[in-house]
C-alpha positions as CSV (number, residue, x, y, z in Angstrom):
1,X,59.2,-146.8,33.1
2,X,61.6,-144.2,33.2
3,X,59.2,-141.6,31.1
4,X,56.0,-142.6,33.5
5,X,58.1,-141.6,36.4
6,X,59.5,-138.3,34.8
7,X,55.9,-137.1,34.1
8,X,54.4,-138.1,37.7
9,X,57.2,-136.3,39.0
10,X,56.8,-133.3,36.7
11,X,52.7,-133.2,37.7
12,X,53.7,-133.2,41.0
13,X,55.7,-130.3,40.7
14,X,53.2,-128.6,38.7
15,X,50.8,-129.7,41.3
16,X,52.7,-127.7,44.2
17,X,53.4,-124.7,42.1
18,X,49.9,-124.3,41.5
19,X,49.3,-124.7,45.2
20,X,51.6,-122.3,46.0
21,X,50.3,-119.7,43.4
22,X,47.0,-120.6,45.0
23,X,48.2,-119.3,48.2
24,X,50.3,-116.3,47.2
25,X,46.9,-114.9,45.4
26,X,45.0,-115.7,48.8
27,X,47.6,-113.6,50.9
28,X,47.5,-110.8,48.6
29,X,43.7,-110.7,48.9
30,X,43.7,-110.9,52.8
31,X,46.4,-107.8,52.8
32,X,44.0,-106.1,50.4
33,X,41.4,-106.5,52.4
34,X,42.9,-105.7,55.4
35,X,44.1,-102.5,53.9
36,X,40.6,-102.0,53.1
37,X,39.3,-102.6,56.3
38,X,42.2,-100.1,57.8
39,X,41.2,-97.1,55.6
40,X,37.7,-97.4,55.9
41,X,37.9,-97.4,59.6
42,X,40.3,-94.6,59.4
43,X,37.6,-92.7,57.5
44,X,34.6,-93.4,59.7
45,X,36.4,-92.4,62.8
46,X,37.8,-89.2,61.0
47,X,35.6,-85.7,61.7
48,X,33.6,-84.5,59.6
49,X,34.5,-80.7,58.4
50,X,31.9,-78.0,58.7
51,X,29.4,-77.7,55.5
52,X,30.2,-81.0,54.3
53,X,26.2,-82.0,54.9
54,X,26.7,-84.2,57.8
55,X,23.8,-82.0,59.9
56,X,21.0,-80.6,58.0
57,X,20.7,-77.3,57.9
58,X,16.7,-76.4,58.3
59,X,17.2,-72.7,58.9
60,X,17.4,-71.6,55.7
């Protein structure tokens, strides 16, 4: 009996830890994501420098 309850215990630990290393890599990817989100933000809200193309020049 003794080595059925070492192994339920040692699947339940396994178990949790990949549970938790579940959750770590779905943190990480929110942060990314977020930092994503931040920069690209920061980028469409920055001006545009002249002769970068943002206005057609027809003149020429």
């Amino acid at each position: 009996m003794s080595d059925m309850a070492t192994a339920a215990v040692a699947t339940k630990q396994a178990l949790f830890l990949h549970k938790a290393q579940i959750a770590m890599v779905k943190k990480q990817h929110e942060m990314e994501m977020s930092l994503i989100n931040m920069l690209t933000e920061a980028v469409e809200n920055a001006p545009r420098p002249d002769g970068t193309g943002a206005v057609v020049n027809k003149s020429a």
